[in-house]
C-alpha positions in Angstrom: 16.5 -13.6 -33.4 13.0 -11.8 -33.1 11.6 -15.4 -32.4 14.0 -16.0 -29.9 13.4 -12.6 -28.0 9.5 -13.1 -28.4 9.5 -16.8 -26.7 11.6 -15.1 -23.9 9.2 -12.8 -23.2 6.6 -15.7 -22.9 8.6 -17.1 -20.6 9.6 -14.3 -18.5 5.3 -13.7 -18.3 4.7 -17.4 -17.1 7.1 -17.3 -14.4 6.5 -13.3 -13.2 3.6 -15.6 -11.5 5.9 -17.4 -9.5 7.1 -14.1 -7.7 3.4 -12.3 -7.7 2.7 -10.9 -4.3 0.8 -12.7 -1.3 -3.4 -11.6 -2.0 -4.7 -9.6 0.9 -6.7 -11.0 3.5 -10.9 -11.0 3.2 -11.8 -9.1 6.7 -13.0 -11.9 8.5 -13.8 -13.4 12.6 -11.8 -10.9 15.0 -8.6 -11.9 16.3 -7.8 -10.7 20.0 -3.9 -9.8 20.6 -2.5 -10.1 24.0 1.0 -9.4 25.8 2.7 -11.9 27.6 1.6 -11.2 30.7 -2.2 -11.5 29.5 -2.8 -7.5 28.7 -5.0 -7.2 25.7 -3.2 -5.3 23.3 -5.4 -4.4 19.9 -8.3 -6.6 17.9 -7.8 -7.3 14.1 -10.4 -8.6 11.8 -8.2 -10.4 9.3 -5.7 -13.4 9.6 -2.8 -13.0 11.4 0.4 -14.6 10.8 3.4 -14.9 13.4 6.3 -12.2 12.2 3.1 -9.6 12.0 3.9 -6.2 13.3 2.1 -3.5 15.4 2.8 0.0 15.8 0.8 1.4 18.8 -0.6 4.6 19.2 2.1 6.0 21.2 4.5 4.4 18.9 5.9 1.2 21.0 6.5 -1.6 18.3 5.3 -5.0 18.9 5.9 -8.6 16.7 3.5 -11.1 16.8 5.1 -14.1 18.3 2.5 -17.0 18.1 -1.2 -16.9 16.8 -4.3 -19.2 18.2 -6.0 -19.6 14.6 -8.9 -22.2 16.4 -9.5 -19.7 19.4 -9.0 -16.4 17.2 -6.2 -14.9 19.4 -2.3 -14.1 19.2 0.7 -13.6 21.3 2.6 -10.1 20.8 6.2 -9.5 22.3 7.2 -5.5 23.1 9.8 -4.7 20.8 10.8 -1.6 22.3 9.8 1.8 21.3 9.7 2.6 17.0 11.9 5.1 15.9 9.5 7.9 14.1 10.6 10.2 11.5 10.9 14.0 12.3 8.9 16.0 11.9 9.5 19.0 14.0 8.1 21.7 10.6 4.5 20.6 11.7 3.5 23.4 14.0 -0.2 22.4 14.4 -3.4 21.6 12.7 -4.5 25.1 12.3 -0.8 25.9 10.3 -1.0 23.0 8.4 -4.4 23.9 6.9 -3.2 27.1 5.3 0.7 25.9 4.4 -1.2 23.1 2.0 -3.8 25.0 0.7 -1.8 26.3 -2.3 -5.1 27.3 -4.2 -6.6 25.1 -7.0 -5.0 23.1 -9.6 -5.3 25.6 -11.3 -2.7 27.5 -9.5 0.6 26.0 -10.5 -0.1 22.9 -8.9 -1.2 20.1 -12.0 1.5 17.9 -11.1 -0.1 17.3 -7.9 -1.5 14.1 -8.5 -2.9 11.4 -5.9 -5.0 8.5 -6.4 -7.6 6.3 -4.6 -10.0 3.2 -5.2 -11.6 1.1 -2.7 -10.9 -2.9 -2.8 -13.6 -3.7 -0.9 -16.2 -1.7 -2.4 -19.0 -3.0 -0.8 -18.2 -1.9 2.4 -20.4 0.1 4.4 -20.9 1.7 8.1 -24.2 -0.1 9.8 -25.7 2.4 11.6 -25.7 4.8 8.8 -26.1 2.9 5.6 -28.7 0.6 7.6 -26.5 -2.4 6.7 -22.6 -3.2 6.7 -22.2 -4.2 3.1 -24.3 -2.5 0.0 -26.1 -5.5 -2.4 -24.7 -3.6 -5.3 -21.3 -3.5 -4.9 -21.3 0.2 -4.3 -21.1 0.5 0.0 -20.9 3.8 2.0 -17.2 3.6 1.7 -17.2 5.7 -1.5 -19.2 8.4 0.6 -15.9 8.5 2.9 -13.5 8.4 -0.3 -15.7 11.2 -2.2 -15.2 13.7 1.1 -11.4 12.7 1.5 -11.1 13.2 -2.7 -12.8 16.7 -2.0 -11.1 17.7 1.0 -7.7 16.7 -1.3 -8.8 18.8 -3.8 -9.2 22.0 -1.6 -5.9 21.3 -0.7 -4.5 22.0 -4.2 -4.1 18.5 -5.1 -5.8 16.5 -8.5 -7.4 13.4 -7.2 -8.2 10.4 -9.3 -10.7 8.4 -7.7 -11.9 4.6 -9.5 -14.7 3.9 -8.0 -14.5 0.3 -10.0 -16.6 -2.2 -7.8 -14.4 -5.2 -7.2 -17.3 -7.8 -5.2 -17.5 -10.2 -4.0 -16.1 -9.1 -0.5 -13.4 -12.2 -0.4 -9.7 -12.7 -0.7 -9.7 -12.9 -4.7 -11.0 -8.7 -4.1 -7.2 -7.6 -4.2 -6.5 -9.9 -7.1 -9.6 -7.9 -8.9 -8.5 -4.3 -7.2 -5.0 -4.9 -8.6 -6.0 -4.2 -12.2 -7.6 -0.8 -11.0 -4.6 -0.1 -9.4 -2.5 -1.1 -12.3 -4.6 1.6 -14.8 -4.1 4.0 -12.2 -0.6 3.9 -11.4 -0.7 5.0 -15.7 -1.4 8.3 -14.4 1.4 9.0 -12.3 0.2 9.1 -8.9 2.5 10.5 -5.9 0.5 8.0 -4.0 -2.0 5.7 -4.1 -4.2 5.2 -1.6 -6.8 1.9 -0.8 -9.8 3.5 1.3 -11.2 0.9 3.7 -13.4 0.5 6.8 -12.3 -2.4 9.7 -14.5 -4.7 10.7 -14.1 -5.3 14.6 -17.4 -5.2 16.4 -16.7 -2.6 19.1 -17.1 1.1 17.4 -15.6 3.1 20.5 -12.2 1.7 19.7 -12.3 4.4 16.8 -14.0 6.7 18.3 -12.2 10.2 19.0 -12.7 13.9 19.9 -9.7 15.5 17.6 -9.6 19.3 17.5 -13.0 19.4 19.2 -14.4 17.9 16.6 -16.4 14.0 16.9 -14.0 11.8 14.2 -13.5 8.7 13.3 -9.8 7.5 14.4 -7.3 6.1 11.1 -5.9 2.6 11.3 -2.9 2.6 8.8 -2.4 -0.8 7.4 1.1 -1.9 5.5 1.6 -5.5 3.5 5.0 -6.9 4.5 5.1 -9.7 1.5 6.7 -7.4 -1.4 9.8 -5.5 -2.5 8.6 -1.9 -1.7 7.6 -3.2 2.1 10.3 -1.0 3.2 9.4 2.0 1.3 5.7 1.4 2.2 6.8 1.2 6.1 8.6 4.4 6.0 5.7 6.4 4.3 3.3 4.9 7.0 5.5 6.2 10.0 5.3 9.5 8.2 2.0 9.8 7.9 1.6 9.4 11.4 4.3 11.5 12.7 2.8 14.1 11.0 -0.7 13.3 12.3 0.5 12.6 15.8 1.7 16.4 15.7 -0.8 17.8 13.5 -3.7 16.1 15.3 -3.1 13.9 18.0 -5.6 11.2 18.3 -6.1 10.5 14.6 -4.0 8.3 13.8 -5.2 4.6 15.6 -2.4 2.4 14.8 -0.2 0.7 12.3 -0.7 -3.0 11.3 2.1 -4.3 9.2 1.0 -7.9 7.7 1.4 -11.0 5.5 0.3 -9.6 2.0 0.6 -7.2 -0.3 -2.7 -5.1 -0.4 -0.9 -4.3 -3.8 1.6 -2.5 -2.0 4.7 -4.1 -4.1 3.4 -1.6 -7.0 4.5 2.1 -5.2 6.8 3.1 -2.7 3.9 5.9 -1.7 1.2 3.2 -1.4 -1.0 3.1 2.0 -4.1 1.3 3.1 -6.3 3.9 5.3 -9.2 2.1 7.4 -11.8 5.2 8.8 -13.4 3.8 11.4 -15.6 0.3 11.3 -18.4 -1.2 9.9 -20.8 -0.4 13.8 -19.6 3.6 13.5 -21.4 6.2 12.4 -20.3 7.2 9.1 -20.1 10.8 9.7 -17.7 10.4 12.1 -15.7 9.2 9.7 -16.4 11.5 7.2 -15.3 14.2 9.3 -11.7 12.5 10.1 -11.3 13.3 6.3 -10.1 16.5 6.1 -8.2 16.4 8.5 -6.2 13.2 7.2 -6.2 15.6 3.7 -4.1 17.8 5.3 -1.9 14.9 6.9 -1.3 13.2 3.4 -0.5 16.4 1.6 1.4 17.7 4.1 3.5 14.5 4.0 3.7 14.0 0.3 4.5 17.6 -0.9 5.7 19.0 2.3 9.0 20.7 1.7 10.6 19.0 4.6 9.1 16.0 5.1 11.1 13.3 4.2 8.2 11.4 2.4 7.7 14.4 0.5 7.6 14.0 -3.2 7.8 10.2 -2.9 9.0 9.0 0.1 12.3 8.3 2.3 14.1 7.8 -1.2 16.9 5.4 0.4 13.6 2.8 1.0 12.2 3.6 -2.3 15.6 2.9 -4.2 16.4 -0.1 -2.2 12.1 -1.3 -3.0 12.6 -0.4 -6.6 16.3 -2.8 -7.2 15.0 -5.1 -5.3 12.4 -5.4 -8.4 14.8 -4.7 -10.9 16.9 -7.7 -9.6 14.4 -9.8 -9.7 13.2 -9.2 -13.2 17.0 -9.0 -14.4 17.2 -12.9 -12.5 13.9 -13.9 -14.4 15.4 -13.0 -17.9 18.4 -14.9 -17.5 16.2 -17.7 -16.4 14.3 -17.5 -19.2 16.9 -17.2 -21.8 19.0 -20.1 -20.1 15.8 -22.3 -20.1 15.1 -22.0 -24.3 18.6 -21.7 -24.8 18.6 -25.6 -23.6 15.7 -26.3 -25.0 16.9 -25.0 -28.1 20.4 -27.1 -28.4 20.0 -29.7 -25.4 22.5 -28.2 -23.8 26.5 -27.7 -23.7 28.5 -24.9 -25.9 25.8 -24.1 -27.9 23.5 -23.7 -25.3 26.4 -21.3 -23.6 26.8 -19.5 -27.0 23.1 -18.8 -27.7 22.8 -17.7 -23.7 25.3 -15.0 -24.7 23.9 -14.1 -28.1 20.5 -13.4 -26.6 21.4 -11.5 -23.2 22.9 -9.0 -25.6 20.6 -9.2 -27.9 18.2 -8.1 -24.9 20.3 -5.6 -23.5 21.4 -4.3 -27.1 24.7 -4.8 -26.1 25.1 -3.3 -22.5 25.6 -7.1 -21.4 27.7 -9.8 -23.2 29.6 -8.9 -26.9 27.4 -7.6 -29.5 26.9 -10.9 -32.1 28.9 -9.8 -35.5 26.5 -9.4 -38.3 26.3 -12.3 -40.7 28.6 -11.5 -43.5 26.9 -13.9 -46.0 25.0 -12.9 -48.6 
């Protein structure tokens, strides 16, 4: 029987491929988004697919009806105005930076635990860095993650940061970033978080004066093609509830896409664009502390509903989702060697049964009686 349950296993690891996530998109020419009536809506460097969604700053929802892939434009239809979470416990920016504080790690907060990496690590911000991609591998994105990993830290929170290159800049880099993401998640994150900068051309579509203070705005990004999309969805709205109350102004948008952007591996898993590659970097270096405060607020908030993990009725319904679909693989699996085994027929039926309890130690199908021979 150990045979059998070791060439089911082989199987159920060639066909997980079958259900692996849609890649990410490389950041590429800059589509334009327009309303019906021939408003311009928002610019996206990256493909665009029709069912893509768009969260406005001032929270009207929009679906993405028809795309111009030749001409680099799309077709958005108003949806109506998104339900956001509430978050009436933010009072403001000021109360939020001393409620999250908490002290060290030290302090009774070890189990505070976030983690970052950055897919396209190359990335870099032009006017600062003197180019908009570093040679190496290593771009001025990691200067943005190093002051959001700090800013985290003051906060009470233990951030793991991977600063794994994962060049070239194309759309294999979330294939590559997954494995970072996978050792990661080992740790136990209560999120995980991809640090990114956009590349559309125009830099005063992130620029921002938040709290008196020259930022960089935050575009939140969300892959739609993967079990936990719902989970991830959730955990996106509040993070900017709790910026739009906390610091209004931060928070750019929300694009929810074709992909995955390795979503499909955490409910509390977000893509966080600061700025673009024509901004200054220390604007968006200065948006990071205040987005500390936003994430820890949201994540270990007391009342937040994102707080330790997220709105759980999305994170459940992610997390069967997956469970199903392993659970439908197995069977697969054992039904496929099973006829391969005995060419089908009662046999086939019989060893089907043997070996889904065998699998299950007996939770599924009757236990096989031992062999009474000697």
């Amino acid at each position: 029987m150990k045979k059998f349950t070791v060439a089911v296993i082989a199987l159920v690891l060639i066909l997980l491929p079958l259900r692996a996530p849609a890649d990410g998109w490389e950041h590429k020419e800059v589509y334009m988004v327009y309303l019906n009536n021939g408003e311009a809506l928002f610019r996206f460097a990256g493909d665009m697919d029709v069912g893509d969604e768009y969260i406005s700053a001032d929270n009207q929802r929009y679906r993405i009806e028809s795309v111009d892939a030749q001409n680099r434009t799309a077709r958005a239809v108003h949806q109506g105005a998104q339900q956001m979470p509430d978050v009436n416990w933010v009072e403001t920016a000021a109360a939020i930076a001393v409620s999250t504080a908490g002290g060290t790690a030290g302090n009774g907060n070890e189990d505070r635990l976030i983690a970052m990496y950055a897919t396209h690590s190359s990335e870099s911000y032009e006017p600062t860095d003197g180019a908009d991609s570093a040679a190496d591998g290593y771009g001025g994105i990691y200067d943005v993650a190093d002051a959001l990993k700090k800013a985290l830290e003051d906060n009470g929170v233990t951030v793991v940061l991977d600063k794994t290159s994962h060049v070239p800049h194309d759309a294999g880099a979330y294939r590559r970033s997954r494995e970072t993401a996978i050792e990661l998640l080992k740790k136990a994150p209560d999120a995980l978080i991809d640090i990114h900068r956009d590349g559309i051309p125009d830099a005063e579509e992130y620029k921002a004066t938040v709290d008196g203070e020259d930022v960089s705005m935050v575009r939140l990004l969300v892959g739609r093609s993967n079990q936990n999309q719902a989970a991830n969805k959730q955990f996106a709205l509040e993070l900017k509830a709790v910026a739009d109350k906390a610091y209004p102004g931060l928070i750019k948008d929300i694009f929810i896409g074709k992909g995955a952007y390795n979503q499909d591996l955490m409910s509390n898993a977000i893509l966080l664009e600061f700025g673009t590659h024509t901004l200054e970097k220390d604007r968006a270096i200065a948006s990071t502390k205040m987005m500390s405060n936003v994430i820890t607020d949201t994540v270990y908030g007391d009342v937040s509903g994102a707080a330790g993990g997220g709105d759980q009725t999305a994170a459940n319904e992610g997390a069967t989702t997956g469970i199903v679909w392993v659970v439908v693989i197995l069977f697969v699996a054992i039904g496929l060697f099973a006829v391969l085994q005995t060419g089908g027929g009662r046999e086939a039926w019989n060893k089907v049964k043997r070996g889904v309890s065998e699998m299950t130690a007996g939770v599924v199908g009757k236990k096989p009686e031992k062999d009474k021979r000697r």
